[in-house]
C-alpha positions as CSV (number, residue, x, y, z in Angstrom):
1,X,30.7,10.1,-27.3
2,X,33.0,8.0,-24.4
3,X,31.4,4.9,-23.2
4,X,31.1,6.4,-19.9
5,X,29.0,9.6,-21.5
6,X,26.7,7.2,-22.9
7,X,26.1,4.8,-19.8
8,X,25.6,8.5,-17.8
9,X,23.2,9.2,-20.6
10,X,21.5,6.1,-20.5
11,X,21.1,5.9,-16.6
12,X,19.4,9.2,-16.5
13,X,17.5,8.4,-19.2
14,X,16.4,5.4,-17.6
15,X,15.8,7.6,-14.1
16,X,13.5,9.7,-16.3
17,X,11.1,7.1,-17.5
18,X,11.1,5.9,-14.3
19,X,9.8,9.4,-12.9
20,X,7.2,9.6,-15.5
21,X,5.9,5.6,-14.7
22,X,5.8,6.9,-11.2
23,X,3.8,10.3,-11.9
24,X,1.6,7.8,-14.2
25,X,1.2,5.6,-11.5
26,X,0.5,7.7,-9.0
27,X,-2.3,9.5,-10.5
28,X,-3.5,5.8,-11.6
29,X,-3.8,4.3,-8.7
30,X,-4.6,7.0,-6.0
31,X,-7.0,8.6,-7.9
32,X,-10.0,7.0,-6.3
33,X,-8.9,8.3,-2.8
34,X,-8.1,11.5,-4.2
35,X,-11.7,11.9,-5.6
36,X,-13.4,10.4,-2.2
37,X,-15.1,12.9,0.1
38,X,-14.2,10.6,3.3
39,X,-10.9,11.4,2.5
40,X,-11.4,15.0,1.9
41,X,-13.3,15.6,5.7
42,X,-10.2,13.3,7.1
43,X,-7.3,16.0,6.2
44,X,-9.5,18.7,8.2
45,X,-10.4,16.9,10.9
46,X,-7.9,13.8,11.6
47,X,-5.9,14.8,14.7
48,X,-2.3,15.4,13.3
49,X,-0.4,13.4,15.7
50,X,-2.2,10.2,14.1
51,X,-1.7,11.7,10.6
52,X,2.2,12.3,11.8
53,X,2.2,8.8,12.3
54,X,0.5,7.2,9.5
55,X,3.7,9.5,7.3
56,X,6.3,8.1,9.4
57,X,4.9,4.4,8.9
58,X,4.9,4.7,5.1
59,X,8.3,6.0,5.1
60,X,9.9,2.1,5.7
61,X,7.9,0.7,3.7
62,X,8.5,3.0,0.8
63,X,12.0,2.2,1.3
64,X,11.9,-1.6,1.1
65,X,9.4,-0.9,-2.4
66,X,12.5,0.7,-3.7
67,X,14.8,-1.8,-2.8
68,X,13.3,-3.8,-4.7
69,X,11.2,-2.0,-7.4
70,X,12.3,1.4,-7.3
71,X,12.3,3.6,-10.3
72,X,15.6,2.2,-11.4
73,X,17.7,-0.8,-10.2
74,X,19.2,0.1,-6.9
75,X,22.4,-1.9,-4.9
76,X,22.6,-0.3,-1.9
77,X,20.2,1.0,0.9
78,X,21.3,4.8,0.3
79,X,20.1,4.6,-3.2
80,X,16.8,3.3,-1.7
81,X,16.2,6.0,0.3
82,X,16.9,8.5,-2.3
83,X,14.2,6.8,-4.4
84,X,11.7,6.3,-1.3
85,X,12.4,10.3,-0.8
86,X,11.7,11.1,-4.3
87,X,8.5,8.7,-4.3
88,X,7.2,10.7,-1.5
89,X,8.2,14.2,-3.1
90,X,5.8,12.8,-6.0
91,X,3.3,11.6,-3.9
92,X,2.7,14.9,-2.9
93,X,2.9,17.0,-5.8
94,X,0.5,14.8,-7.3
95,X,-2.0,15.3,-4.4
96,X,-1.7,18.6,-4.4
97,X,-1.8,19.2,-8.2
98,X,-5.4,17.1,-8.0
99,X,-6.9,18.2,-5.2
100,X,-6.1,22.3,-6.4
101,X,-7.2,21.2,-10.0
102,X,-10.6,20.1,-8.1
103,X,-11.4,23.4,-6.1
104,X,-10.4,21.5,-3.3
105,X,-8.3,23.9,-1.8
106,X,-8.4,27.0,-1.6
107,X,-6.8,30.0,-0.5
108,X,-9.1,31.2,2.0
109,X,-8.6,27.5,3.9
110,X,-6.6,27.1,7.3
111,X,-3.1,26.3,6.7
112,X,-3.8,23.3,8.6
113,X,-6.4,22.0,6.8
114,X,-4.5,22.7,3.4
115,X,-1.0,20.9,4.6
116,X,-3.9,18.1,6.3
117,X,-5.8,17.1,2.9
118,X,-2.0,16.9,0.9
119,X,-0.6,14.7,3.4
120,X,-3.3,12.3,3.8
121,X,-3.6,11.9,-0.2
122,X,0.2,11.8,-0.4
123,X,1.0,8.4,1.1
124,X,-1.6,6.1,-1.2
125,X,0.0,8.6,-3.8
126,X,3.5,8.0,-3.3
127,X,2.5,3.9,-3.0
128,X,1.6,4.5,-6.2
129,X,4.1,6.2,-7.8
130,X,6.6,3.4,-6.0
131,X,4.4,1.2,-8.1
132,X,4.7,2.4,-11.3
133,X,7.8,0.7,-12.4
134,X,6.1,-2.6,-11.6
135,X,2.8,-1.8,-13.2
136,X,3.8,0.2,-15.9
137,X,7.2,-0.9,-17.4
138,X,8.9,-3.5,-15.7
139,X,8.2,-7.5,-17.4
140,X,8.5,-10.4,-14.9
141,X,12.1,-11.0,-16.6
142,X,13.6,-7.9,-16.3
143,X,15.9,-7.3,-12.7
144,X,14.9,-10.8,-12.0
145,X,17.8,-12.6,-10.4
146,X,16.0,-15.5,-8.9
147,X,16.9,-14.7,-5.2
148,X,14.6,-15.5,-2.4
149,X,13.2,-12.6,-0.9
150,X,13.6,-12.5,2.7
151,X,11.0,-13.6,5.1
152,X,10.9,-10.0,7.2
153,X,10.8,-8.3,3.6
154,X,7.8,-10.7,2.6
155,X,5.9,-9.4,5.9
156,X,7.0,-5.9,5.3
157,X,5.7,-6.3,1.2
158,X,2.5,-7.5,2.8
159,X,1.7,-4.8,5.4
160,X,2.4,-2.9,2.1
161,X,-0.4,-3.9,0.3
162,X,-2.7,-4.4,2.7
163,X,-2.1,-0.5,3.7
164,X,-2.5,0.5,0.1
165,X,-6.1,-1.0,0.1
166,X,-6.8,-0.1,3.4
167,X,-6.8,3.3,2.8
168,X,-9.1,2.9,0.1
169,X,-11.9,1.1,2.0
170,X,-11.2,2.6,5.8
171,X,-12.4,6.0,5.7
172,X,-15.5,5.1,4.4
173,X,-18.5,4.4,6.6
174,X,-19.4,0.8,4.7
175,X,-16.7,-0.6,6.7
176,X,-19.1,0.4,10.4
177,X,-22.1,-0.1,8.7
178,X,-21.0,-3.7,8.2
179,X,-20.0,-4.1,11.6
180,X,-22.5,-2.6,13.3
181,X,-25.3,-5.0,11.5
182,X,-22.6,-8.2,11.8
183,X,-23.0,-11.1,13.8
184,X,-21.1,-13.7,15.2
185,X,-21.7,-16.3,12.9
186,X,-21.0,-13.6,9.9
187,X,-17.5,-12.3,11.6
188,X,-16.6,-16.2,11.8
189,X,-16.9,-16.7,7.5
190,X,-15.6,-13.7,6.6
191,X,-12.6,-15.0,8.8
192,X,-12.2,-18.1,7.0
193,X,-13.3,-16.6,3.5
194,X,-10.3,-14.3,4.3
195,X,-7.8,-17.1,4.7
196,X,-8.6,-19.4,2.1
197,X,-9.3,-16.4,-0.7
198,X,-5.6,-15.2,0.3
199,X,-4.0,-18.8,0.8
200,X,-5.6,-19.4,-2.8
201,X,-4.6,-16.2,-4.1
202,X,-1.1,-16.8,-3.8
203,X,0.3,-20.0,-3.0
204,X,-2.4,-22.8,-4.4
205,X,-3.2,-21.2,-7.3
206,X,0.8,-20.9,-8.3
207,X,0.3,-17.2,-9.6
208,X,3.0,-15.9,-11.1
209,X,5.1,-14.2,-8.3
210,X,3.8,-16.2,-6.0
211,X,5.4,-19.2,-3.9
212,X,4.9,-22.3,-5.6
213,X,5.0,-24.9,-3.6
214,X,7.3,-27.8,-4.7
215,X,6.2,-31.6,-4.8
216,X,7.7,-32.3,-1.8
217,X,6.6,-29.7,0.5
218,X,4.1,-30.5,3.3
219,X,0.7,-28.3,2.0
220,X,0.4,-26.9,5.6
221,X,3.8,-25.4,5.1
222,X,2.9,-22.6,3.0
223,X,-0.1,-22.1,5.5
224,X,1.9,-21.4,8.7
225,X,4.3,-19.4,7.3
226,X,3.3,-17.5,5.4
227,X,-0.8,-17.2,4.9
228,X,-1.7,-17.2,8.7
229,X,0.7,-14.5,9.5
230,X,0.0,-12.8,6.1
231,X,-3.2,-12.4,7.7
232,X,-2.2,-11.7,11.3
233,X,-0.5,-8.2,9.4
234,X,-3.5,-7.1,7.3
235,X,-5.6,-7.5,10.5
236,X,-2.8,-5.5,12.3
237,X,-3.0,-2.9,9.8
238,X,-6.6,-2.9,9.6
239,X,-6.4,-2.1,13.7
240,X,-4.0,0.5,12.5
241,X,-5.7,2.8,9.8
242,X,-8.8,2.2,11.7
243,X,-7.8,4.0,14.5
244,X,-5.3,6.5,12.4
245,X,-9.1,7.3,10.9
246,X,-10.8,7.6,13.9
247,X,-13.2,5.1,12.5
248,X,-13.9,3.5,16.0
249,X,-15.4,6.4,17.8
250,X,-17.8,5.1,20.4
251,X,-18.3,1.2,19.3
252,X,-18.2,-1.6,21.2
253,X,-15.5,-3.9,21.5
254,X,-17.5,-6.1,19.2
255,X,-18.3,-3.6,16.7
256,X,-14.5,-2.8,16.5
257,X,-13.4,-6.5,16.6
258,X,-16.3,-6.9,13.9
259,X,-15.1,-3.7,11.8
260,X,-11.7,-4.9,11.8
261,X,-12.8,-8.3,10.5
262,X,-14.3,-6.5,7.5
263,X,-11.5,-4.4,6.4
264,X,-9.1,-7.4,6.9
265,X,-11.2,-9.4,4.2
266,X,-10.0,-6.6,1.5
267,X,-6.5,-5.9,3.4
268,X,-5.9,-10.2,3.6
269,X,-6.3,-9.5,-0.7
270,X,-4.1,-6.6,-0.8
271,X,-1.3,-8.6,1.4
272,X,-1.5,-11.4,-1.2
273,X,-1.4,-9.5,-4.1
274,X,1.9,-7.3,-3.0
275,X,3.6,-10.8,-3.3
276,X,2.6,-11.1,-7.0
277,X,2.9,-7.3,-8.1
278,X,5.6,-6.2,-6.5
């Protein structure tokens, strides 16, 4: 066998286990939504333009994942997309394999409610099978180049995770129940629990992954640049699968300030932890 059949042979071999880490992945971590009844009732009833939307939103983000963790090592934005596509092509097979496996769809069911319930499930799905080369295969070493990840991409890698646990916490009707029976006083600490748990999370406690800060380096640096507007996006994309859920309804513009408080406590986590898992 030529040196070149062998690296051939290797690279899809090394495509391959990154397919099944994804499949793995995938059925890992979007299990819990795909078992949820909140997220059943949403595929039926979630008005399609905001579900159109929600798809075209993960698309990006899917694409930076696989710039930089995709299911093999990638050099150029093409081969990102080709991997972000495949993620998604997962994502959905998954969904629909799980959700057919658990009588949840059936023949007799409107084509829109069918097409509803497998595109909802596909997007945490297809998170998680972008995640399954960094959860299930790939060592803090390897594809490690030392580079500094740019500070758009660090946003982008935030909105990321905070989306991923957003969708597991937003259609569920906790998050208004919280609200509803929230005051002032309560919105106010979970605001600052938020932002010292996620400034903690990553940058004082030195995690691995995260941004160390260096001896020299004012400590309110770290703050401004990156926790405060870590938080400003996992509040934005709180506001964002809210309403993509419909979860506002009829509330007040304190209940929804108050609901989007809550969800941004978990989201604020999620943003953080992208930084370190991904």
């Amino acid at each position: 066998m030529t040196d070149r059949a062998a690296d051939a042979e290797n690279h899809v071999g090394r495509f391959l286990t990154g397919l099944g880490r994804g499949v793995a992945s995938a059925l890992f971590l979007a299990l819990p939504m795909l078992m949820t009844m909140e997220m059943w009732y949403l595929g039926f009833y979630i008005t399609r333009e905001r579900l159109l939307l929600l798809l075209v939103v993960n698309i990006p983000l899917l694409i930076l994942l696989s710039h930089r963790i995709g299911f093999e090592e990638t050099f150029t934005w093409r081969e990102s997309v080709r991997d972000a596509t495949i993620a998604y092509g997962i994502g959905i097979l998954t969904s629909l394999l799980v959700l057919a496996a658990l009588g949840l769809l059936r023949g007799d069911m409107p084509a829109s409610e069918l097409l509803g319930k497998v595109a909802l499930q596909s997007v945490p799905a297809s998170i998680g099978a972008m995640l399954g080369r960094s959860q299930l295969g790939r060592g803090m070493s390897e594809d490690d180049d030392g580079t500094e990840t740019p500070y758009h991409s660090e946003l982008l890698l935030m909105a990321t995770g905070a989306l991923f646990v957003s969708l597991n916490i937003a259609p569920t009707e906790e998050t208004m129940v919280l609200a509803y029976k929230m005051t002032a006083w309560h919105a106010l600490a979970v605001i600052v629990l938020s932002i010292l748990v996620m400034h903690g999370f990553v940058y004082a406690v030195s995690f691995i992954g995260g941004h160390e800060l260096q001896p020299e380096t004012p400590w309110w640096h770290a703050f401004v640049r990156f926790t405060l507007p870590g938080y400003v996006v996992a509040l934005a994309v709180s506001v964002f699968t809210l309403w993509v859920f419909e979860s506002f309804g009829n509330s007040s513009a304190v209940e929804m300030l108050h609901s989007v408080i809550v969800l941004g406590f978990p989201a604020s986590l999620g943003a953080s932890a992208a930084r370190l898992i991904l």
